[in-house]
N, C-alpha and C positions, 0 to 999 in steps of 0.2 A: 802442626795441628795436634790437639791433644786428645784421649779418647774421649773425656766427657764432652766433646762436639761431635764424634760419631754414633752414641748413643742414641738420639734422637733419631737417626738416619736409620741405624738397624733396629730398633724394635718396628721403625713404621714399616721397614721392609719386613721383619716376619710377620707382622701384623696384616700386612696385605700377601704373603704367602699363603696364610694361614685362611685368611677370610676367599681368597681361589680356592683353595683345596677343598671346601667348603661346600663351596658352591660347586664345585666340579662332582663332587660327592653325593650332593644331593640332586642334583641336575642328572645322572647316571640313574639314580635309584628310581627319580620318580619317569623316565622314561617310556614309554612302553615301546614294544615291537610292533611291527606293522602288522597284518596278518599275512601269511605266509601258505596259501593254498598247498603246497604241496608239504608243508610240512604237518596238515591236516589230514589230507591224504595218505599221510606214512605213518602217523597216530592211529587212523581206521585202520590200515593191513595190520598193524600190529595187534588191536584189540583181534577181529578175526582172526589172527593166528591163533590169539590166547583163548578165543573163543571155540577152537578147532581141537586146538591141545585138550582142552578138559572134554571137550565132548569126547574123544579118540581116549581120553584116560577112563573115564566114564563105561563106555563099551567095553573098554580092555578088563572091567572090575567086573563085569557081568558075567 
C-alpha cells in the first residue's frame, strides 16, 4: 500500500481526535458542581473568622 492511501485514513483520525477533544473541553467547562453543603458551611466559618479578625484588629487600634 502506498502513503497516499493512508492519508485519507489519518487526517479523518485527527479530525475526529480533534473534534473529541473538543467536545470534551467544552463539555468540562460548561459543567457545573452540584451544591455542596458543607463546602458552604466552610465558606461561612471562613468569612466569620475574617469577620472576627478585623474586628479583633479594630479594638487592638483603639
Amino acid at each position: 500500500m502506498t502513503a497516499r492511501r493512508f492519508y485519507p485514513i489519518l487526517w479523518t483520525v485527527a479530525f475526529l481526535l480533534s473534534a473529541y477533544g473538543a467536545y470534551r473541553l467544552v463539555r468540562s467547562l460548561l459543567e457545573t458542581e452540584a451544591p455542596d453543603p458543607t463546602r458552604e458551611r466552610i465558606r461561612a466559618l471562613i468569612g466569620e473568622a475574617d469577620q472576627l479578625l478585623k474586628t479583633l484588629d479594630e479594638q487592638r487600634r483603639s
